[in-house]
Structures are given as C-alpha cells and as structure tokens.
N, C-alpha and C positions, 0 to 999 in steps of 0.2 A: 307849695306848702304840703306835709306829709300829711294824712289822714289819714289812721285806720280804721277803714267799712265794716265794721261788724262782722268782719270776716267770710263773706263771700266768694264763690269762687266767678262768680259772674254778675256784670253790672249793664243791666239796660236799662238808658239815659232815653228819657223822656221830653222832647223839646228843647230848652233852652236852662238846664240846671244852673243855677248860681250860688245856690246856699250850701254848695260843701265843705265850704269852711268850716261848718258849725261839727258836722259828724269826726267824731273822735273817740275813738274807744267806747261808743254804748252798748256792746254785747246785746245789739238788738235779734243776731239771729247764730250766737256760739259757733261759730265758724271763724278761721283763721284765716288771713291769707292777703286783702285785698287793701292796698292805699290808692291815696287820690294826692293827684300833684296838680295845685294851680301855676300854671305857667306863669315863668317870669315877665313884666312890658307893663304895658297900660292896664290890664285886667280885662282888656275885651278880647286877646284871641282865643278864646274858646276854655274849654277843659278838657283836660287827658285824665286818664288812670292808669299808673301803673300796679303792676301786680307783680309778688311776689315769683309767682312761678306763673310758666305761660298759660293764659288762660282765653278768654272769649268776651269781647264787647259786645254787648248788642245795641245799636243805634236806631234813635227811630228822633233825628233832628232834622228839623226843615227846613232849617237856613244852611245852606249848601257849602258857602265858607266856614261854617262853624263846623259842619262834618268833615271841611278837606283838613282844618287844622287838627282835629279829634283823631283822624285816620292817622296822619301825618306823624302826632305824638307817639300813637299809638305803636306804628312800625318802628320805631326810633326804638321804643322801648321792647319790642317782640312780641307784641302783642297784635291777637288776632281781632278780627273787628267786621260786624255783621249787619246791615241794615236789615233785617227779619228776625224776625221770631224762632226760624228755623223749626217749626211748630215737627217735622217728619222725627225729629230726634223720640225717645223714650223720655218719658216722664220721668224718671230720676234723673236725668240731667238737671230738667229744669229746676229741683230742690236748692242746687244749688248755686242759684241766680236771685238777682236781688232787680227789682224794676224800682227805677226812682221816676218821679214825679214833681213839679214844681207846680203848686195854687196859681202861682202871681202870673203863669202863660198864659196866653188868652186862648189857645187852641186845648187845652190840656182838657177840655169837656168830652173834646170830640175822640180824642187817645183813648180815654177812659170806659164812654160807652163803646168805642168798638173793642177795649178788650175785654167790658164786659156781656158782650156776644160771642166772642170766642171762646170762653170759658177761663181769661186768663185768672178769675178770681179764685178759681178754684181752687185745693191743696192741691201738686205739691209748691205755687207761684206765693211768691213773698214782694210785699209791694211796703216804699217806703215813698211817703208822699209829704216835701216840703209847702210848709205854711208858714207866713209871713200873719206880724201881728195885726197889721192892719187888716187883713183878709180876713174875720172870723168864721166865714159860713160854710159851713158842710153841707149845705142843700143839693148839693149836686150829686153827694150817696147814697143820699135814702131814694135813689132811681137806680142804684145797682145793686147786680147780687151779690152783696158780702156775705156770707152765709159763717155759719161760724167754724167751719172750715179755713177761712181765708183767713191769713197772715198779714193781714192790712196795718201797719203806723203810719202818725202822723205825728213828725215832726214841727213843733208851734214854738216859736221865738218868743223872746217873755222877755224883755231887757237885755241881760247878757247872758240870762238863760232857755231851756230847750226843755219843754213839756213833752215827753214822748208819751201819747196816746194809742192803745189799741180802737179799732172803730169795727166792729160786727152788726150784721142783722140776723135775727132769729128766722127771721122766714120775710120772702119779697114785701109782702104787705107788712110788717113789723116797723118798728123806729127803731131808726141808729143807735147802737150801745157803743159808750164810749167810755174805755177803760184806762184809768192812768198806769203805765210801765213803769217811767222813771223820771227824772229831772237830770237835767247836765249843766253844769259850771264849771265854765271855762275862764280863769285867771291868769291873765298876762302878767309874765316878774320880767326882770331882767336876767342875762345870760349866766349873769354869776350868779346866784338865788336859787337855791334847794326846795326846794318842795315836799320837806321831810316833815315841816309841821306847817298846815297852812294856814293858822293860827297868829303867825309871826310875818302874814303880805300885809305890804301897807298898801290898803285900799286906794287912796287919794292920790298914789304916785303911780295908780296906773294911764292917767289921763299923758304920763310924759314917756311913756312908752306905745302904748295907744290910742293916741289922740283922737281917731277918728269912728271908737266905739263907745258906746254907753254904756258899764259898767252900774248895775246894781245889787252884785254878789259881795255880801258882809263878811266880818269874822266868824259870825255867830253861824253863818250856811256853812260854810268853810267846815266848819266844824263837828257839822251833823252826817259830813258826811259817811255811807259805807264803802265806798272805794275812795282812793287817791291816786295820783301818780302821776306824770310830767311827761309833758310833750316836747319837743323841737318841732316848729314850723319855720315856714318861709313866704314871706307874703312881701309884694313892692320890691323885690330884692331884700330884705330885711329880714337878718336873723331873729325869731322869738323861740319865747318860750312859755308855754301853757302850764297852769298849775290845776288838773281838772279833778272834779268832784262830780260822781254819781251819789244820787240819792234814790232810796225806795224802790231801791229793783225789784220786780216781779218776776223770777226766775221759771214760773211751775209753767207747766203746757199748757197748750190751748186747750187742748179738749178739756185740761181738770178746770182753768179760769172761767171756761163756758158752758158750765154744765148745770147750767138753772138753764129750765126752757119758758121757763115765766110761763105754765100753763098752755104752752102754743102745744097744740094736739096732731101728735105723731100717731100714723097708721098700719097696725096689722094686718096682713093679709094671712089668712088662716082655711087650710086645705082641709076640707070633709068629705069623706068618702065613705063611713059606712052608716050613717045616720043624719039626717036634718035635729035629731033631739040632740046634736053634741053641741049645740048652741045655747041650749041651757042648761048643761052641765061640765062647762069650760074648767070651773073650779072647786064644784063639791065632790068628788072623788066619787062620782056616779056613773055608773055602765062604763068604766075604767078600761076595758075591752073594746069600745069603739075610739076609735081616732086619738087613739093613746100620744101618737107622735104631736097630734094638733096641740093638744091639753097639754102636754109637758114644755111644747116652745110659745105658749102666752101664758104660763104662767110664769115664764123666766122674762117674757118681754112685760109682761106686766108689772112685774119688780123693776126693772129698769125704769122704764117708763115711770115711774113713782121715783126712784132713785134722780130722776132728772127734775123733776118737777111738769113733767107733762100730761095734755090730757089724754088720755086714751083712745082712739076709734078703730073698730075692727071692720074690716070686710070678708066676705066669705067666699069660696070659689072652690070649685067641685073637684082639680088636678093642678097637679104643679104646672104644667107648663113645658109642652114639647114641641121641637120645629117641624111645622107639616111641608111639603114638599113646594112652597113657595118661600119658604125660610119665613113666614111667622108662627109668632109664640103664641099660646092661650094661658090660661089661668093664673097661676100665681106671678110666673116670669112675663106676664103681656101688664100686669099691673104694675111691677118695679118697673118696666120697659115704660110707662106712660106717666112714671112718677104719681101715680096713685095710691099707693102703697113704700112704707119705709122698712119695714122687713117683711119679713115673711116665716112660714113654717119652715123647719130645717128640711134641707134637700139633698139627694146627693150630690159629689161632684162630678161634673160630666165638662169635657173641653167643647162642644158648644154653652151650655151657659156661664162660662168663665169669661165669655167674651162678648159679654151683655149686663151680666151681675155680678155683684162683690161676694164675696162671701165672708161674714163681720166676724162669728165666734163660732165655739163646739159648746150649745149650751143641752147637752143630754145625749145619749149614747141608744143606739137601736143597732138593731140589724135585719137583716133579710137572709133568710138561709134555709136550705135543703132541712127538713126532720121527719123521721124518720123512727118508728123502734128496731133494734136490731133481730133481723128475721132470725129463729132459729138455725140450729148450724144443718141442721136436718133439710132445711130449702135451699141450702146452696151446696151443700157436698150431700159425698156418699157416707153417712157416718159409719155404716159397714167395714168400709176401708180404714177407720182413723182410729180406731183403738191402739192398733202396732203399728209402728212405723215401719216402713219401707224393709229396712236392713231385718226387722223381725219376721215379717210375712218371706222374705227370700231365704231366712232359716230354718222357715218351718216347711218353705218348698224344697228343700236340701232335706230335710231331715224325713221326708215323705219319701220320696224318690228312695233315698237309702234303704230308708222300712222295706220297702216295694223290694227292692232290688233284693235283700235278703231272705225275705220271705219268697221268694221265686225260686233262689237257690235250694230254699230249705224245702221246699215242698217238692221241686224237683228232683229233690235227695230220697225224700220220705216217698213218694209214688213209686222211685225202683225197688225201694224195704220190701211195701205191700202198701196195698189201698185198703178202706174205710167208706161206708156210704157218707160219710163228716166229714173227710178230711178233701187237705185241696190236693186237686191231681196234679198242679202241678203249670199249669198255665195259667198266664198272666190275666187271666178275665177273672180267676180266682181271686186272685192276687189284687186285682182294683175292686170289687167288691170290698172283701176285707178293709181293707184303706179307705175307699169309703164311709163305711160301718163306723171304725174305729174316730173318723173325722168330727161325723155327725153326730156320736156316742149314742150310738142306735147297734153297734155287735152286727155277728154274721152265725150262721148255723155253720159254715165249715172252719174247721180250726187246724191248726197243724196239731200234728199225733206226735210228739217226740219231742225233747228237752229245748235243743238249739231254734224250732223254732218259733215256742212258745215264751222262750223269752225275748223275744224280738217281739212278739205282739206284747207281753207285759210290759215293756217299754213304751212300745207306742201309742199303747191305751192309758196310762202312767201319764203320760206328756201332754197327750190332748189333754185328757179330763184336766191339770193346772191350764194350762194355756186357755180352755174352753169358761172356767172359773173367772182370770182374769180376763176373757172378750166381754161374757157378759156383763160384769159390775161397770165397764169402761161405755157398752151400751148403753146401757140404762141413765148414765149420765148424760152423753151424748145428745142422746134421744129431747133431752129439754132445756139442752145448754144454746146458749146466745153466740151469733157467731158474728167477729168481730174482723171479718174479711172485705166491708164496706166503709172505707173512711176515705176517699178520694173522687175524683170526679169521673174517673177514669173507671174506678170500681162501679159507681151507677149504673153508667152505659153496658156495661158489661153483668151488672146483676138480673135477677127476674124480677126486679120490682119494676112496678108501675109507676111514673112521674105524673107530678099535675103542680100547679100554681094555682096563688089567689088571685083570685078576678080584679084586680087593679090596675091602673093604665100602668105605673111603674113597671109594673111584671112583664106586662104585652110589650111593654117600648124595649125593657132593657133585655129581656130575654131574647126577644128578636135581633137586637142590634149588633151582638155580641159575634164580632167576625173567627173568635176563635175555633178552629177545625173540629176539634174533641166538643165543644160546645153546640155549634153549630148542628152537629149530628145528633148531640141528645136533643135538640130542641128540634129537631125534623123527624126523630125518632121516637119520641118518646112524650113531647110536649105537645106538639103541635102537628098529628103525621098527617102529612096530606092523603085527602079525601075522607078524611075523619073529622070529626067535630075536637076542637083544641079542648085540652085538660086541662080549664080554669074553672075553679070552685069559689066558692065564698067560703068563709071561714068557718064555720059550721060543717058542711061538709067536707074540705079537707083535713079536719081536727079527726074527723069520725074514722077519714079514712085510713088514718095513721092509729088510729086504734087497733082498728080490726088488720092490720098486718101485710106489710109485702107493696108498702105503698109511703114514697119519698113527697112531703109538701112543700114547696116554697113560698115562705111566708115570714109578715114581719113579727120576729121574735116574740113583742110585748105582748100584743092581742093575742096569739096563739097559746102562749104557755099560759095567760090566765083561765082562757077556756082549757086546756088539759090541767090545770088545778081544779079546775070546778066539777068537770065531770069523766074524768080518769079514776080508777080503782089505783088502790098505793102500788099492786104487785106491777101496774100498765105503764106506771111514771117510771119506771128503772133501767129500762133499756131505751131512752128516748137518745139518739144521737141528729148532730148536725154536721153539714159539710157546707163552706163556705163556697157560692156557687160564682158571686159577680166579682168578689174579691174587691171590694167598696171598701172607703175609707169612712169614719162617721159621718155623718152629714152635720152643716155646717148651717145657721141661719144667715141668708138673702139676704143682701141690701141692695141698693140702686148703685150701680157705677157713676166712680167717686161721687157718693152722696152727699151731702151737706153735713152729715150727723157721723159718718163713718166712724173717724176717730173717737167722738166721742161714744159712739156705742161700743166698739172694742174695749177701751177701759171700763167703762160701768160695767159688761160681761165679764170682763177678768175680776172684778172686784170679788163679783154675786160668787165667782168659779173661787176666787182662793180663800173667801169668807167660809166655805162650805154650806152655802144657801142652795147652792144648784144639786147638790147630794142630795140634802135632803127632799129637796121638791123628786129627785130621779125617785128613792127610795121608795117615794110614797105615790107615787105613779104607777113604777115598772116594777114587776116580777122576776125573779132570779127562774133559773131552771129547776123547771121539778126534781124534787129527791125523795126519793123512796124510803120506807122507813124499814130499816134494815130486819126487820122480826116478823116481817110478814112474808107468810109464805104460801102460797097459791098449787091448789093442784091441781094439774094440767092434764087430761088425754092424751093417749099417743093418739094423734092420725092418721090418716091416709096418706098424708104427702109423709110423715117420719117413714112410715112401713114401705115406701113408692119402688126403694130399690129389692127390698123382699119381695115384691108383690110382681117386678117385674121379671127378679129371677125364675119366680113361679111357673108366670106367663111362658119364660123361654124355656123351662123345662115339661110346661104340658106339651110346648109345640115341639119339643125335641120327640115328647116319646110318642105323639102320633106322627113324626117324620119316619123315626125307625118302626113301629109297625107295620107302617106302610110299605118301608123297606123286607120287612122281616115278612108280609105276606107277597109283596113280589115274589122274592127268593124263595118262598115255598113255594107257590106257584110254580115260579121257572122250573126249579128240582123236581117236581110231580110231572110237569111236561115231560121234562128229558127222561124221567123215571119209565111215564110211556111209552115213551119214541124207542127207546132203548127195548123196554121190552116188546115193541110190534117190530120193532127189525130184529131184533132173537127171534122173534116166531117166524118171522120170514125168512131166516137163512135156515132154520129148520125143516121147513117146507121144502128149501132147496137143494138140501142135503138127502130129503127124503128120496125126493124126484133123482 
C-alpha cells in the first residue's frame, strides 16, 4: 500500500513497525520524497519502503527475518539500507532522516534510552513515534532529553483517526509538554468515488469496503476539514481508496511554538575585566567606559530572556576563555564547555572555539584597533624638500648652473676690459659666492661692472626672491600640517611611532598568535621586544599616550573613544586615525554546541535586531568617533623636531668650516715650510756660488 512519509529523505525503522498504514500525507516534516509499501501475502512478512529517488534505510530491527525480508525489498527496489546510525556522516545529513518508533515493542524502552545517550534527541534528528490506543502512557519520556530542540511526534490512533502530537521538555527536571499538530482522517470509498466533496461519503457503507476497521469519522469532520485529497492504496491484494482529511495544522517552527520557557532560568555568563563595580552597573548607564562589551551583550540577553519568559541568572568570570597548552579552556568557554552557562558575552571568532561553541547571533558591534593622532608631516619627512616638487627643485638646479655659467663668462670678459677692487676677477670662487648670496638673498660685495653681466644677476635675484616668496608661505604650512603617510600596517612598522596595547588577555593571546610575517615583526619589534618589558598599558595610560603624540594604541574602540571625549581638548580629537590591525569580524554571542535553546535564541535575537531594539541599546552604550568642531583653532609652536632638518644642516655646515680651516691652516703651514726650505736652499747655493 502506497504511503506518503512526510517527505523524508531517510527512514530509520525502529524494531518491529506495523502502524504505517496510518501515515499519509501529514506534512509532519515538509519534505518530499519518501513512500512506504506494505507487501502483498499474509501481512507478516515484514515492511519495505520505497523511495522516490535513491536514498538510505537505516535499520535497527532484531528479528533477523524481518531484516532479511526489509533488506531484500529494499534491493529489489534500489535502495540502500544500513543497520547503524552511520553516526561518522555530518550533521546535515541527518536533517534529513526521520526515526520511527512503535510504543506496542516491548524492547522500544531500551532503543530509546540509548539513543537518548547518544545525543539522538538532539536538532538536527526528527523522531516519529507510533502509539496505539490502548497504550496511553508516556512515562517513559519524561526520563529523556527532549529538549525543545527535538522534533519529537507522537502519532496516537483515536478510532479511525490520528492525533499527531508534539512532546518537549523544557529542561531534564521539567514535565513533558505536549502539543497538538494536527488530526488525520482517513476514509475508505470505493474505486469509482471522487473525493471532490467529502460531504457526499456514505459513512455506513464503509464497513462493506472495509470490514475489518472501525470507522468513526462523520460528515460533519469531513467537513471541517483544511486539506483534502485521495489516496490509492493497496492492502491484502485489494485495490482502495482513501478520501483523507487534515485538520488544525500547526504549520510555524519549533523554536516560535516553543518560546514560553515557563520561567525555567537560563544563564549568562558575563566577562569583567576592568572593574568588580560593573556588577552593579550592568544597566544604569554608569561608568559606561568600563566593560562596555559586557553591558551592551546582558542587556540584549536580558530582553530576550524576558522575551522568552525566563528567569534570569548571571555568572561572572574574569576572561573569555583560551586553550592553554593541554587544550583546556578557562572562563567564559570552560562554562559553555560544562553546560553552566547558556550564553555568554560576545566574542571573537577564532577556529579553535568554533569547535567547542556555537556561536547564536551579532547582537552589538565593537572593535579592536590600532589609534593613533596623525604625527605631523614635519616627523616623518623632510618638510624642507616638499614645498616644490621634484621636476621644480631640478629647474631651479638648471637655472643655477646657467646663472653660474654666464656670469663666469661675463666676468671673464670684464677682467680682460680692466679690474675694480668690487668686481669679480673672474674665477669661479667669485662666481659661487655670488650664487650663493643671490640663493640665500643675503647679496655679495662683488658685482659685475658692465651691462651683460648685470643682467644676468637681475634675473637671478628677480627669480629667487618669487621662488624664495613661494618656499616660504608653503613652509609655514607645512611646518603644522598632518601627515597622512600612516594608514596601513605596513606603514607602522616602518614609521617612528611607538606601539603598545591594552593590558587584556585578548591582546596578549591574539597579538601573539598572529603567524603573519609583517605582524609578527611588529609585535617582536615594537610590542613586545625581547629583553624589554612588553608595551601593555591600561587604558588610562594608553589614551594619554596618543595624546601627547608619536604613539599607536591597540584598543577596544568603545572604552577608548569615551575617555578621549572626556579628556581631549576639541583641537586633539581631529586627527585621531585607526588601522585595522587583527582584521576580526564582529563578534558574535556564545552558546553551548548544539544547545538546547539554540534555535530559539537566533530568532528572539533577530527579532530584538530587526525591531530596531538592539540600535538603540548600541546607541546608548557606545560612542561614535570623536569629531572635532570645525572653528576651533589651536596655536601650535614650531619645535625642535619641525626645525630637526635645519638644525642639522647647521650642525654640517659648522663641521664643514672647521674641516676646511683645518685644511686651509695645513696648507698655510705646508706653503710657509716650502717658503723656507726654498729660501735656505737659495741661500745655500749662494754660498756656493760665492766659494
């Protein structure tokens, strides 16, 4: 006889099933796919199922002929067939598997507690478990974990009808909830007889179609119902036909049907690191700078938690939770990890705790990031050099040289006319003088005497002093302009600032962890250098030291920017920059792998998220980045470090002119030697000429 399964792609048979005649079209789990054929004879050899397309039995019967005829059906029809659970597969498989169960086995106790030790109750297993009427008691549940998670029915025969019940517990010590699905009626016509109104079945004349069922489905059910539509079966060798009737489908998910927790008291576990006072001020928007992360994830899980109807209990614990070199966990993850805790503070993702803990929703947004004010341009270049560009400084060395060149000519010309104690003679020492002079707009006392090559210096004096006009207005800018040559991680390494971090286990674990090469090296460079004390500050002192300048913090966004609102001057908030340093996605609130509550905490978070409840709790938490107020204006000193490249021109032009003095009294020296040597050998060949 045909039977469509609620559409399954997979059917593990429980013992000795006999009631599948009854399953017919109840959309108990919106899946297409799976019939059941009772073999034609006496009705004792066994049951098969075929399926639409090839798919997977799984068997777990322990009368040995009933498995060889099941196997047997089953190959006939190409179908595969499993005495295990085949547990090594991935968990989406199993979504797609339906376990049946029959009350009336006498062994179906012992099935049941072991698979509810294996975890079969869990999401993603869906269990349909037949009941006969005489069987009423479900005492054998309230010993497993049905959790409301679990996809558990129970099919209950009622005459010629089928009570399809959902059965949950809230938690191990809870009572069985038992929720009505739907009803099903099943009416046998004859083969000529439509099903188009079922209105017009004569009740009474189904006893000579069916003789050997009890029939107490009326016109009046017939009629209430919300689906209809007709079977063919096959039963004893006999063609039938079913005229069936769904009533009172319960269509919505689990999680939404289950979201009263009838007061049973689910547990936060909530991470404090910069204060024990954040314990009592979780929710009056006090000292909003300590453990900002903590206070903004209970006060979304506290709306849920009310959202569900449950009680509240917090725990408190000093770190998230990291594997120490025996692979266990402490803090936040050693609580989900012992099922004492059902969520927890948001955390980041890391592929060790992905495979330990769920992670349920994104309920608030943080970050962790390098800041920084942008150092003047005056600490990272030479601002000397950046007034003209490249191509202009190689024009004004072109237009020098020429100068030079002409005036060398010219004076060369003018010294054969006649000399002048003013004018140049004529050699090139003149001639750089001059061009010096003319550079520095400081003049010279020797000039040329004569038309052609005085206008060669009024040009050249003409040219500097504009060009001398525009260095210095481009100076003066310079000199207090922001420079915007550090936006990358790669720029850090390579700037003069100083790195440090906040004193957090997050910073210590993930800073260090980070195998990337460029990384690696700031943090043996610059964070952490060996044989120095590591540069982690509390947040006080790394706020300070992004004040005072030349100095990058890593820290989490919210607490840092409300202290640089508090005690920043407006001119200090405007050049605040960040560089993403771990490259995190936001973090996500913890739960226990596959927890009991999962599903249902996903949707109550999305609800909170697209009601715009969670904005606003963020809003009134966290702080945007500081902005400066565009009309303030600060006046700044030049210092030492803007003046550094003047100062050390200076340096090399004192040591140049005690190099050449130096030089320049050798050389007299030398000269006065030879001066003597010269003249005592004159006076000695004198002597010799006298003789």
């Amino acid at each position: 006889m045909d039977i469509w399964l609620a559409g399954a792609k997979e059917v593990l048979l429980i013992d000795d099933v006999n009631q599948l005649l009854f399953i017919d079209r109840l959309y108990l789990f919106e899946m297409d796919g799976i019939y059941s054929t009772e073999p034609r004879g006496n009705g004792n050899e066994g049951t098969a199922l075929h399926l639409q397309e090839s798919y997977t039995i799984h068997i777990l019967i322990e009368n040995s002929d009933d498995i060889k005829v099941l196997v047997d059906a089953s190959a006939k029809s190409g179908i595969r067939t499993a005495t295990t659970m085949e547990a090594s597969r991935s968990q989406y498989h199993f979504q797609e598997m339906v376990i049946l169960g029959d009350l009336s086995c006498p062994d179906i106790a012992v099935h049941l507690q072991y698979a509810n030790l294996q975890g079969y109750f869990k999401a993603p297993y869906r269990w349909m478990i037949l009941q006969d009427f005489s069987n009423d008691s479900l005492d054998i549940f309230e010993e497993l974990d049905i959790f409301p998670d679990s996809d558990l029915v129970i099919a209950k025969k009622i005459g010629s009808a089928y009570e399809i019940t959902e059965a949950y517990k809230i938690s191990s010590n809870s009572r069985l909830i038992q929720m009505t699905r739907q009803f099903w009626y099943g009416t046998p016509v004859s083969l000529t007889e439509n099903c188009v109104s079922e209105t017009d079945v004569d009740v009474n004349s189904l006893s000579q179609i069916e003789p050997d069922l009890s029939y107490e489905t009326n016109n009046a059910e017939m009629s209430n119902c919300t689906e209809n539509y007709e079977t063919n079966v096959m039963k004893n060798g006999r063609s039938l036909k079913y005229c069936n009737c769904i009533k009172n489908t319960d269509k919505r998910s689990l999680s939404v049907k289950r979201r009263d927790m009838k007061q049973h008291a689910l547990t936060m576990a909530l991470v404090i690191t910069d204060s024990n006072d954040t314990k009592n001020h979780l929710s009056d928007r006090l000292q909003l700078h300590q453990d900002s992360i903590t206070k903004m994830s209970y006060n979304v899980m506290k709306l849920c938690f009310e959202m569900l109807n449950a009680t509240e209990k917090v725990i408190f614990t000093h770190t998230w939770g990291y594997p120490d070199k025996n692979g266990r966990w402490q803090g936040l993850i050693d609580h989900l990890l012992r099922n004492e805790a059902d969520l927890g503070t948001i955390t980041i993702f890391t592929k060790e705790r992905m495979a330990y803990i769920d992670y349920i929703a994104m309920v608030g947004t943080t970050a962790v990031r390098f800041v920084f004010r942008e150092p003047p341009l005056s600490n990272v270049s030479n601002v000397f050099t950046l007034p003209f560009a490249r191509g202009v400084w190689l024009a004004i060395l072109v237009c020098l040289l020429a100068s030079a060149l002409f005036l060398y000519i010219t004076s060369k010309w003018e010294a054969t006319v006649g000399m002048h104690p003013l004018q140049l003679d004529g050699s090139w020492a003149d001639v750089l003088i001059l061009i010096t002079g003319a550079v520095l707009q400081q003049g010279c006392t020797l000039e040329p005497r004569y038309a052609a090559g005085r206008c060669v210096m009024l040009l050249l004096f003409l040219s500097l002093t504009i060009l001398y006009a525009a260095y210095s207005a481009n100076i003066v800018v310079l000199l207090r302009a922001p420079s915007s040559s550090i936006r990358t991680v790669q720029d850090l390494l390579n700037s003069p600032m100083a790195l440090g971090a906040s004193d957090f286990d997050y910073n210590k674990y993930f800073l260090r962890q980070l195998k990337d090469p460029l990384r690696k090296t700031i943090y043996e460079k610059k964070i952490a250098p060996k044989g120095k004390k590591p540069h982690f500050y509390n947040m006080s002192e790394g706020v300070e030291k992004i004040r005072k300048g030349l100095f990058a913090f890593h820290m989490e966004l919210n607490p840092g920017y409300r202290l640089i609102q508090e005690t920043y001057r407006e001119d200090e908030k405007c050049d605040l920059v960040e560089i993403n340093y771990i490259n995190e996605f936001d973090p996500w609130l913890p739960g226990q792998k596959r927890g009991p509550y999962k599903e249902i905490f996903k949707t109550s978070f999305m609800k909170i998220r697209e009601s715009g409840i969670q904005k606003a709790i963020h809003q009134r938490l966290n702080v945007p980045k500081p902005r400066c107020s565009g009309s303030v204006v600060a006046f700044s000193s030049v210092g030492v470090v803007d003046m550094y490249p003047a100062l050390i021109l200076t340096l090399y032009g004192f040591l140049a002119a005690v190099i050449v003095l130096m030089i320049e009294k050798c050389h007299y020296k030398l000269r006065t030697v030879r001066k003597k040597m010269k003249i005592k050998f004159d006076s000695h060949l004198d002597v010799r000429f006298k003789d």
